[in-house]
Structures are given as structure tokens and as C-alpha cells.
C-alpha positions in Angstrom: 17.3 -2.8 1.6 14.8 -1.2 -0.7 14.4 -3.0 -3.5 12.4 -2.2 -7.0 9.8 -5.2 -7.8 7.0 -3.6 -9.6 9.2 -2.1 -13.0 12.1 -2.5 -14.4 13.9 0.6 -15.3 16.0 0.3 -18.8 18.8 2.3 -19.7 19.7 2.0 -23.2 23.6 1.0 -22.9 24.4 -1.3 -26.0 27.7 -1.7 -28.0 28.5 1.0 -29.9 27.2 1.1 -33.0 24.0 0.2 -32.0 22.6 3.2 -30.6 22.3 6.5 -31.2 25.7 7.7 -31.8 25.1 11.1 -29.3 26.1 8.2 -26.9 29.4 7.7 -27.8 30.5 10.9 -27.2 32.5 12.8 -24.2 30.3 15.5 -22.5 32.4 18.2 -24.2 31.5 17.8 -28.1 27.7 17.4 -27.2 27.6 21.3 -26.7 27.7 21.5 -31.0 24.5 19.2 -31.4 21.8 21.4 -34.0 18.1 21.4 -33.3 18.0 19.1 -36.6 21.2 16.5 -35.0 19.0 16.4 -32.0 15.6 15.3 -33.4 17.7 12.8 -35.5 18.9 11.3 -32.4 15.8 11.6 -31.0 13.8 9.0 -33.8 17.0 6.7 -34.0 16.6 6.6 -30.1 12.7 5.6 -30.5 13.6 3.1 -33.6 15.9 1.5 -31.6 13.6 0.8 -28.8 10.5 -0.2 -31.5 13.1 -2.8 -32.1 13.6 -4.2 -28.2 11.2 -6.3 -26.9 8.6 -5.5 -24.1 9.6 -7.1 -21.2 7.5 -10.0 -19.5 4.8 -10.0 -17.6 4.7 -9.2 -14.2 3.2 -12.6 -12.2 0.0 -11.0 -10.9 -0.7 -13.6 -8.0 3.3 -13.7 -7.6 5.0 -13.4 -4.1 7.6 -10.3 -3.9 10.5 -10.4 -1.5 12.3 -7.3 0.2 14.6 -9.4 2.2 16.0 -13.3 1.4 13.4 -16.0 2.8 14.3 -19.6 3.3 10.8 -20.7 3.9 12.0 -24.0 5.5 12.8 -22.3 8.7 9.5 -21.0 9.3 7.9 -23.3 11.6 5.0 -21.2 12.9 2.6 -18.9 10.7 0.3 -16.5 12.4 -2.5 -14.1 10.4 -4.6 -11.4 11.0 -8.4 -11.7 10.0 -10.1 -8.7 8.3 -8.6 -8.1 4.9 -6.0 -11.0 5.1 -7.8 -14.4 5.5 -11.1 -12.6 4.8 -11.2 -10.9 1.5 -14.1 -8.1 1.2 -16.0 -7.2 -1.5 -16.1 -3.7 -3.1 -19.4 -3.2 -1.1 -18.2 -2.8 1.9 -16.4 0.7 1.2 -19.7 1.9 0.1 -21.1 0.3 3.5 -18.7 1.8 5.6 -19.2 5.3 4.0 -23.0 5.3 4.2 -23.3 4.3 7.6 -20.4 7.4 8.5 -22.0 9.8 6.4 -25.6 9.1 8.3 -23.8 9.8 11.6 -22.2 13.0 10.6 -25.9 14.1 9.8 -27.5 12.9 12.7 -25.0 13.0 15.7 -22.7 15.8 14.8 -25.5 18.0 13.1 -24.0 18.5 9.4 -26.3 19.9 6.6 -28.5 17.2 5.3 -27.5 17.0 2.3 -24.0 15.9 3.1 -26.7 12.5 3.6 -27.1 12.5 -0.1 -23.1 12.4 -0.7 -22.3 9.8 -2.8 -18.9 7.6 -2.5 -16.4 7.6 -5.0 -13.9 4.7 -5.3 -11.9 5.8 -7.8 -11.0 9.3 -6.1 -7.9 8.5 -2.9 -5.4 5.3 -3.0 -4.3 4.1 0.1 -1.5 5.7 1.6 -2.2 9.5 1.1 -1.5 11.9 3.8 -3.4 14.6 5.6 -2.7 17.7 6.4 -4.8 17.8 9.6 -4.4 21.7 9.9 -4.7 23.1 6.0 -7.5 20.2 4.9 -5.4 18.6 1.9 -4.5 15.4 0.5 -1.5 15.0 -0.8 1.0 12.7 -2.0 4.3 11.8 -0.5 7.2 9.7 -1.9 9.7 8.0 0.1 12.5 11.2 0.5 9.7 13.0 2.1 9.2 14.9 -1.0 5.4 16.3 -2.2 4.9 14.8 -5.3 3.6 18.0 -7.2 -0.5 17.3 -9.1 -1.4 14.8 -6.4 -2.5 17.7 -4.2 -6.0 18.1 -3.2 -8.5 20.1 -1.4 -11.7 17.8 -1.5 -11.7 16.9 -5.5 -9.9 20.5 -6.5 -6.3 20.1 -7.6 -3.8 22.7 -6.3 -1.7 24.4 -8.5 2.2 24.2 -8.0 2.9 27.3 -7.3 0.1 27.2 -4.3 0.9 24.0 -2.6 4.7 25.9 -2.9 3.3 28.9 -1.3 1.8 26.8 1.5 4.9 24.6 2.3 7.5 26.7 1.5 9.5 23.8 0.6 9.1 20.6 -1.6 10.3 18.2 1.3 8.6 18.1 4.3 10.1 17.6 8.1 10.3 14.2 9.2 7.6 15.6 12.2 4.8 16.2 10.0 5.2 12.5 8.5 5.8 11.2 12.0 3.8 13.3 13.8 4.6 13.5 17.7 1.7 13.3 19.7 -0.3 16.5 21.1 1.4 17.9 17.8 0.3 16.1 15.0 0.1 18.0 11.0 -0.7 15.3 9.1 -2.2 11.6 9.2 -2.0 9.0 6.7 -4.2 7.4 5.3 -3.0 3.5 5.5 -5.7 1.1 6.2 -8.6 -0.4 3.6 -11.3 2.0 5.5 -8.9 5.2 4.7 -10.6 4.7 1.0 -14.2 6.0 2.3 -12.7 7.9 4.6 -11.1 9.9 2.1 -14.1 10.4 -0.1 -15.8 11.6 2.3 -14.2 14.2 3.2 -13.3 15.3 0.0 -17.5 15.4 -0.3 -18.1 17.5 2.7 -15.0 19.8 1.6 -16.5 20.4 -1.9 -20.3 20.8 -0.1 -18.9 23.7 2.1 -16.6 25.1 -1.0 -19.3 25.3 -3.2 -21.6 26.8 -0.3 -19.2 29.3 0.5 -19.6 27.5 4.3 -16.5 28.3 6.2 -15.2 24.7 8.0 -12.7 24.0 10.2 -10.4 20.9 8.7 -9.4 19.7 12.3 -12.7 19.1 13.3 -13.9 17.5 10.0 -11.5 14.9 10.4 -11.4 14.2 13.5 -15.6 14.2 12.8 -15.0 11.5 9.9 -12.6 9.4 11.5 -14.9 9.3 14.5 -18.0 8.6 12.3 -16.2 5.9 10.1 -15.2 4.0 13.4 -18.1 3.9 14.7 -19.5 2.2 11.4 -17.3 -0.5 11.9 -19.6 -1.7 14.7 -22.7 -1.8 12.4 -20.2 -3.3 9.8 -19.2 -6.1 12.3 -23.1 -6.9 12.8 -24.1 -6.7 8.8 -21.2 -8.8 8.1 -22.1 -11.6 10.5 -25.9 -11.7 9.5 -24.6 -11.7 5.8 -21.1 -12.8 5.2 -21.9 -13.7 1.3 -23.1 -10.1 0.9 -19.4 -8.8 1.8 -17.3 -11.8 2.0 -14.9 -13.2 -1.1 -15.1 -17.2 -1.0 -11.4 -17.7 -2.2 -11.5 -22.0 -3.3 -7.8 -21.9 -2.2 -8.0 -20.8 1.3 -9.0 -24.1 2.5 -6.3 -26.2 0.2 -3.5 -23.4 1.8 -4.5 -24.0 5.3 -4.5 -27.5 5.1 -1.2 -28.0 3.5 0.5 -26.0 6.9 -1.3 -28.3 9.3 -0.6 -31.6 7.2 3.4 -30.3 7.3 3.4 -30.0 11.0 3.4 -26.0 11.1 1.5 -24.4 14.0 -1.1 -21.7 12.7 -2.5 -19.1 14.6 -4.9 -16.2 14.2 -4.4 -12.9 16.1 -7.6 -10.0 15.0 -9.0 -7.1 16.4 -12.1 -8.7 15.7 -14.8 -10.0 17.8 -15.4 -14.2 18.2 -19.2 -14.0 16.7 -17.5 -11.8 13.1 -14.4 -14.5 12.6 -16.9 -17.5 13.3 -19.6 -16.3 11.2 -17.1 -15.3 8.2 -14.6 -18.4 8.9 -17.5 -20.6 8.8 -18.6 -18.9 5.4 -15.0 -19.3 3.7 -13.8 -22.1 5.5 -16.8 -24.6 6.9 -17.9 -24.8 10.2 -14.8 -26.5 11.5 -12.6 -23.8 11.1 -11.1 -24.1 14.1 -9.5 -27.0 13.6 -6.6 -25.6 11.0 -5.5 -23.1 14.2 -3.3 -24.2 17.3 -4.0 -20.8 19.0 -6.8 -18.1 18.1 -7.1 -14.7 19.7 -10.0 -12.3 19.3 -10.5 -8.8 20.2 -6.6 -8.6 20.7 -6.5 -4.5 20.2 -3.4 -4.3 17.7 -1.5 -2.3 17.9 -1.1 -2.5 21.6 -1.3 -6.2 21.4 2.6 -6.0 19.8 3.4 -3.2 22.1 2.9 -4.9 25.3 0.2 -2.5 26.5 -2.9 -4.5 26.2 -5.4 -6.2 28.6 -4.1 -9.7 30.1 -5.0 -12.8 28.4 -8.4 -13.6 29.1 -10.8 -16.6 27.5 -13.9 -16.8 25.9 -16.6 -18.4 26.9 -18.3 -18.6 23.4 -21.4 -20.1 24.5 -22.3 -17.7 27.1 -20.8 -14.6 25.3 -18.5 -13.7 28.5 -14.6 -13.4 29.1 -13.9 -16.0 32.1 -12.0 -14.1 35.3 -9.4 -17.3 35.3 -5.8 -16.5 34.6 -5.0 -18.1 31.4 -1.8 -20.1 32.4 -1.5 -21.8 28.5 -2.9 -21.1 25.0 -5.1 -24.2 24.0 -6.0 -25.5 20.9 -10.1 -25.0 20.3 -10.0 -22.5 22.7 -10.9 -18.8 22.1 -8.7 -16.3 23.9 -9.0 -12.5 24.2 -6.8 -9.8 24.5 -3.1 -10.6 25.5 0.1 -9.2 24.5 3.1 -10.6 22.6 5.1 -11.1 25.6 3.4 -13.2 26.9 2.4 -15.0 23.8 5.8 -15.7 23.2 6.2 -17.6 27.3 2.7 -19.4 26.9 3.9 -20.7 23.4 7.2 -20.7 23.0 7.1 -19.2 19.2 9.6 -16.4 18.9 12.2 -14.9 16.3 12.6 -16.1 12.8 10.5 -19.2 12.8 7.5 -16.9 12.7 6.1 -15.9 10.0 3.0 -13.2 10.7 0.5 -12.3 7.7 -1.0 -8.8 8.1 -2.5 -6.2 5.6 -1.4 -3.0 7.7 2.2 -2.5 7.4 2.6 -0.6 10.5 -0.2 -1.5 12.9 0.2 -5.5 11.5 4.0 -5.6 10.7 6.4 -3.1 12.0 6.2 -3.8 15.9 6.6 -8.0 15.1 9.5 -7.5 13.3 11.7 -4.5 14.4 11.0 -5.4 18.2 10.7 -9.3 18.1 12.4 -10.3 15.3 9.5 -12.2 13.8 9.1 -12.4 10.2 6.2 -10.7 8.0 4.4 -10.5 5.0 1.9 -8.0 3.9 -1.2 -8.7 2.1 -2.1 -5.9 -0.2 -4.9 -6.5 -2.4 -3.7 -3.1 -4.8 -0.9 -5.0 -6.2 -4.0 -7.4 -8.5 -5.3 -4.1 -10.3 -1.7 -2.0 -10.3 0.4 -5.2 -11.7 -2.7 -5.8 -14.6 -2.0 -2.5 -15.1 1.3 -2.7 -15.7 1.3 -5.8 -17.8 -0.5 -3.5 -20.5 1.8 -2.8 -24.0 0.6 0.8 -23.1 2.7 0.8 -19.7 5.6 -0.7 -21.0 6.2 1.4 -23.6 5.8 4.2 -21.5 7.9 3.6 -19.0 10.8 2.6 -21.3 10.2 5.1 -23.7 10.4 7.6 -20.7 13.9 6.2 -19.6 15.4 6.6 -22.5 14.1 9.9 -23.1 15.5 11.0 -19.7 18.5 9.4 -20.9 18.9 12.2 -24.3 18.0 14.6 -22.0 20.8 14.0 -19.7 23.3 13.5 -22.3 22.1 16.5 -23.7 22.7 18.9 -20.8 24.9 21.3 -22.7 23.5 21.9 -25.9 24.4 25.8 -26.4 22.2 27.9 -29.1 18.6 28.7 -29.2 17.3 26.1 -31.2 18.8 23.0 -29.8 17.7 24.4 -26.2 14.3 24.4 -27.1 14.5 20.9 -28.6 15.7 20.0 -24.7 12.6 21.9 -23.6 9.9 19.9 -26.0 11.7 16.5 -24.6 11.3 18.0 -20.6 7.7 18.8 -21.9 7.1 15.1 -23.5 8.6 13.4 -20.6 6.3 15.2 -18.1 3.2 14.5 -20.2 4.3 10.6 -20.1 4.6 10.4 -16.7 0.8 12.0 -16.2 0.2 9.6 -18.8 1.5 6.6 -16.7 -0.3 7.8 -13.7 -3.4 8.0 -14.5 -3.8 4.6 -15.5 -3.7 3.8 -11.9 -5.2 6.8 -10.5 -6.8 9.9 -12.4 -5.6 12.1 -9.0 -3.0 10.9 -7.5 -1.7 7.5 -9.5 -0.1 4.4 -7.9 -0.6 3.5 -4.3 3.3 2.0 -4.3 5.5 4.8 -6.8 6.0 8.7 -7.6 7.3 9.2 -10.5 11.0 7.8 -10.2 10.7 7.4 -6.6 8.9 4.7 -4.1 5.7 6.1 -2.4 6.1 6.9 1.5 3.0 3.8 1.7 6.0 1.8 0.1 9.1 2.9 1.9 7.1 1.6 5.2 6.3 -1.6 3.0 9.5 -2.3 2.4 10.7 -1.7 5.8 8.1 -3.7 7.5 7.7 -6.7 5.8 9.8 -9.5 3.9 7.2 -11.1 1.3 4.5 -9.0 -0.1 1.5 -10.4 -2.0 -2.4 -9.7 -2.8 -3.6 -12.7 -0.6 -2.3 -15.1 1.1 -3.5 -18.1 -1.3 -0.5 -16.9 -3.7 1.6 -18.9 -1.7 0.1 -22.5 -2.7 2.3 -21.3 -5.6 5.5 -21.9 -3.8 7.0 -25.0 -1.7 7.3 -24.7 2.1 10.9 -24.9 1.3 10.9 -22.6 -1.4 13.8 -19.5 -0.8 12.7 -16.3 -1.9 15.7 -13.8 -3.3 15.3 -9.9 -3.4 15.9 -8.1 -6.8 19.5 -6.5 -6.5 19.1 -2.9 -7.0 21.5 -0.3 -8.6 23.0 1.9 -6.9 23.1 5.3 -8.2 26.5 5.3 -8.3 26.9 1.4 -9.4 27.0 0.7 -13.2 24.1 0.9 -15.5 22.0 -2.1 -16.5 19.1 -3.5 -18.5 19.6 -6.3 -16.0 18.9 -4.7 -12.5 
């Protein structure tokens, strides 16, 4: 069940008397409104919600639940590595794109001055799709539906009517979100690295655009996406020669881990990465005996496939020779290193299955959606956007906004028909004022193409996956030294659109 945790969306519905008095009234007599009744409504609407007050803060470090969670039946909590224990630092986006942009240079022969590109953090937020086949970014909410201004090509903004022209249609088919293979339109663009990713495209786009270069788009993703995974080999080395360069020391991680092992949970750690990366950052964040807080630890698992049951057999390290050994691994051991695997057989060697897991991931779908729609495991996503989109929102500028734009929608609709000339163009300025406050409210997230989690009224497609995939979300897992290991988390009820109307939903 989708649930709404970031806003809360007022309606103004008070005892009569104490709003505007349009309210009051059937549908049929608000067709005799003037242009002057209207505006009166209009400032007794906006003194009447000077009058409320803002609501609370949202709790930035908080833990947000799609699904009820009665923590005290998780005996067993498992975590990726990159991006979930280990927290980066804004340098290694601009590490990530260097070392891609040198290779498109120097292995796939692009102009050199594509080398001089510089990154751009602030342009993409995760999430964005791809159309593979026209070269565009764009924005999609969770109905499927092309959020109109969020459409790019490189840093130029389509107009309406073009991205229209292109699609034929506001909402796109379910296959160019979930592409088949041999067949794929569009990508999105879900994981940290997507950010650089993004830019750079967007800079090669506007290098050929301003060059009059013709380019195929196909080939410059598939280009990028090669160049920015190779980079994540040279990442792996630069991180493990200098994890304080890239690495966040979060104070709590330590105090988090310890309080699972000295309550008799089992901890494991299941990355993509290699042994020498985790030891190197681990040992940076945690101490050198790391180890210790985890019953099982798997390297190089290759997630997805890993949840998917098409990965390499179980194999262990031999960290002191750098080798996988050629011996069947008959049981996970603690202080062992094992490689590979798949969650299958996992669950026989270890006995951990269903509901008294609990796996932290920061990929919704490569992390989360396997684990729990296949294996019944629970999840919680780590998404470090939430810190800068729920400071964001905490802002008097925000929460006037948003309510202000409610209960303008709210005149508008009880508004709908106003006959004569003048109170029609009345309804016009309020369509025109509502549209400027929702570009208002998203640029403060984004400039292009606003939050990483909403449209305008509806959840993001990044989200509707979010929601799907996991139970808790947070922006690291430390936030949950907030909570008991008994603690049971309850999901927001949600109004229907056909329930009643409340400030308390």
C-alpha cells in the first residue's frame, strides 16, 4: 500500500463559519460567483490559512514505514556495503566522472575537449529515465505519466508541445518503463553512479549540439555507461589506497553494530564488492576488527544474480593469498570470507529465511525487490536524498507552499462553473498561480527536474518501486539507534480518493 510520508496534504474542511463561505454552498449556486465575490473568497481563503499553523517538522534522521514492522521478530539483519554501511563523500561523483570522461576520449575516440567537461551535481536526481532511442531525460511519476518541464536533451529543456509531438501521449506504455530485453526504449537511472552518468551525457549532448556534430544517442549511452563501469575498477583501487579521501566516518556505525551482536542477532554482509575494498573501508569506519560484528560475509556476490539464483557457487577466500579455494563450501563460517553464492543456497547453509530477515540495501530493485517479492525477506532502503529533500521541506517557504497550493486547488475545484467572462478569467489567474507554485516548490529540490521521490501531486516512478520494494526507508542505517529492537513501526493511513477529506491523513 502506497503510503504518503514526505507531506502532508491539507484540505481546508472546517465548521462552517469558519471558512470561506463559497464552501458552504451546493455546486449549483456557485455558477453566480462575480470576478469581485471570487477574489474575496480568494484573500478570506489565504487569511484563513495565515491563521493555521505550519505543520511540524519532518524528523530528518527518522525511519519511514510502507508496511507495519514489529522489529522484535527480526532475528537476522543482513546489509549491502557501498552506499549503505559505507557512506561516500561528494568526491566520489566527480571521481567517477573524470575517470569515464578520460576513457570516452582515449578508448572510444571522442573530441578532446569532451576531456575538459566539467561535472555538474546539481543537474539529474536519481531516478530519471532514458530514452535510449531519442537521447532525453525525462521525468516519470508513478501512473506512467511524463511529468511535463522535467524534459531534457543534454541541459536544453523541451517545450510541451515538442515532447507531445514526440510521444504522442502523456502516459507512456508499461514496455518503455519495463523494457523487454533485445527491445529496450528507455533505462533509468537508479543507482548513486547514475548522478555522473547523467551529467555526462548531458555534456557530450550539449558539445555535439553546439557543434552542429550529428550523434547517435544509442551509442553514447551505451559509450557512457560502459566508460562509467569501467571507472568503478580505478574507484575500487583509489578508494582502498585512500578511504578518508572518499569515505564518511559515521561515530554511530560502530555503537549500531554492536547493539545487534550484544542482542543475539546474526549480522551479515552481502556486496558486490571485492574483499581488499570492504577491508580497507571497514577497517577505516569500523577498526581493524571488523569482522567480528558479522556471522557471515560475502564478497564479490554479483547482485543481482546473487538473489536470482543465477550466480557462481559459493566459493571462499583465501585472503592471504588473494585466491578463491576450489573446496565446496559445505557451511558459512564466521571469520570466514566467502565469494559468490546465491540465496538459495544461503538460505540451506544458514537456515535464515522469510520474515526474520531483515536486508539493508540502497538499490531498490537490484538490493530489495528480488529478497522480498521472491523470498519473503524483509527490506529497508537506504537513501541518502531523503537528508537534503526532508531539510528542504522543513523550510516555512515549503510549507506554505504546499498548503497554500492545496487550498488554492481546493477554490479552483469548487469553482468549476463560474459562467461570465470575468469570473472565468479569475479561475484562469488561480490555474496560472497554482502552476507557478508548484515550479516554485520544485526547484528548491531541483532547478530541472525537482524531487527525486514526487511529481507534482503524484509519487515519482523512483518512489512507486520504493514503496513496493521495501518496508522501512531511511538516509543511513545509524537512524535506527533511534528506535528499540522491539520498536513496531506503523504506516501513515492514506486517503483514498474516494474516502473522506482530512487535515488528519
Amino acid at each position: 500500500m502506497m503510503k504518503r510520508h514526505l507531506t502532508k496534504l491539507y484540505r481546508p474542511l472546517l465548521p462552517h463559519g469558519h471558512v470561506p463561505v463559497h464552501l458552504s454552498l451546493p455546486p449549483s449556486r456557485l455558477a453566480h460567483f462575480s470576478g469581485n465575490d471570487l477574489w474575496t473568497n480568494y484573500e478570506q481563503a489565504k487569511g484563513w490559512l495565515r491563521c493555521k499553523k505550519l505543520p511540524p517538522d519532518i524528523e530528518t534522521f527518522g525511519v519511514f514505514c510502507n508496511d507495519k514492522i514489529d522489529m522484535e521478530e527480526v532475528e537476522i539483519y543482513g546489509f549491502d556495503y557501498d552506499y549503505t554501511l559505507a557512506s561516500y563523500k561528494k568526491g566520489v561523483e566527480y571521481l567517477i566522472h573524470d575517470i569515464a570522461k578520460e576513457h570516452l576520449v582515449k578508448k572510444y575516440g571522442y573530441p578532446e575537449e569532451v576531456g575538459s567537461v566539467v561535472y555538474d551535481p546539481n543537474f539529474a536526481v536519481r531516478g530519471l529515465h532514458y530514452d535510449v532511442e531519442k537521447g532525453l531525460f525525462l521525468k516519470v511519476d508513478s501512473s506512467h505519466q511524463i511529468q511535463l518541464g522535467t524534459v531534457y536533451r543534454g541541459r536544453e529543456k523541451l517545450e510541451d508541445q515538442e515532447v507531445l509531438a514526440l510521444y504522442k501521449r502523456k502516459q507512456l506504455p508499461v514496455t518503455f518503463l519495463e523494457p523487454i530485453p533485445k527491445n529496450m526504449k528507455m533505462v533509468q537511472l537508479v543507482d548513486i553512479f547514475s548522478k555522473p552518468e547523467m551529467s555526462l551525457m548531458a555534456a557530450v549532448m550539449d558539445y555535439f549540439m553546439r557543434h552542429n556534430l550529428e550523434y547517435q544517442p544509442e551509442s553514447l549511452y551505451y559509450d557512457v555507461s560502459t566508460c562509467i563501469g569501467a571507472a568503478h575498477a580505478t574507484f575500487h583501487s583509489e578508494k582502498r589506497s585512500n578511504p578518508n579521501l572518499y569515505l564518511h566516518r559515521d561515530p554511530e556505525l560502530i555503537p549500531c553494530l554492536e547493539r545487534l551482536v550484544q542482542a543475539s542477532k546474526k549480522v551479515f554482509l552481502v556486496t558486490n564488492s571485492p574483499f581488499e575494498t570492504v577491508d580497507a573501508g571497514m577497517s577505516y569506519m569500523v577498526g581493524k576488527e571488523w569482522r567480528e560484528y558479522f556471522d557471515v560475509i560475502i564478497v564479490q556476490a554479483g547482485k543481482p544474480h546473487f538473489f536470482t539464483n543465477n550466480a557462481k557457487p559459493f566459493r571462499e577466500v583465501d585472503i592471504e593469498r588473494k585466491i578463491f579455494l576450489w573446496d565446496k563450501v559445505a557451511k558459512l563460517e564466521k571469520g570466514k570470507i566467502y565469494a559468490g553464492g546465491t540465496i538459495d543456497h544461503f538460505q540451506d547453509l544458514t537456515g535464515w529465511r522469510g520474515g526474520k530477515v531483515m536486508y539493508f540495501g540502497d538499490h531498490p530493485y537490484a538490493d530489495l525487490a528480488d529478497v522480498t517479492l521472491l523470498h519473503g525477506w524483509h527490506t529497508a532502503a537506504v537513501i541518502r536524498e531523503l537528508e537534503m529533500e526532508i531539510n528542504k521541506m522543513n523550510t516555512d517557504e515549503f510549507k506554505w507552499g504546499v498548503n497554500w497550493q492545496q487550498v488554492l486547488m481546493a477554490l479552483i475545484d469548487d469553482h468549476q462553473n463560474v459562467e461570465g467572462e470575468e469570473a472565468r478569467a479569475v479561475m484562469e489567474e488561480w490555474k496560472k498561480e497554482v502552476v507557478t507554485i508548484q515550479s516554485s516548490l520544485r526547484s528548491m529540490f531541483n532547478p530541472q527536474f525537482g524531487s527525486t521521490f514526487r511529481s507534482h501531486n503524484n509519487p515519482t516512478y523512483f518512489s512507486r518501486k520504493l514503496f513496493r520494494f521495501s518496508d522501512l526507508y531511511t538516509s543511513r542505517v545509524t537512524n535506527l539507534l533511534r528506535y528499540s529492537l522491539t520498536h513496531s513501526f506503523y504506516p501513515r493511513r492514506g486517503a483514498l480518493p474516494h474516502e473522506f477529506k482530512s487535515w488528519f491523513v
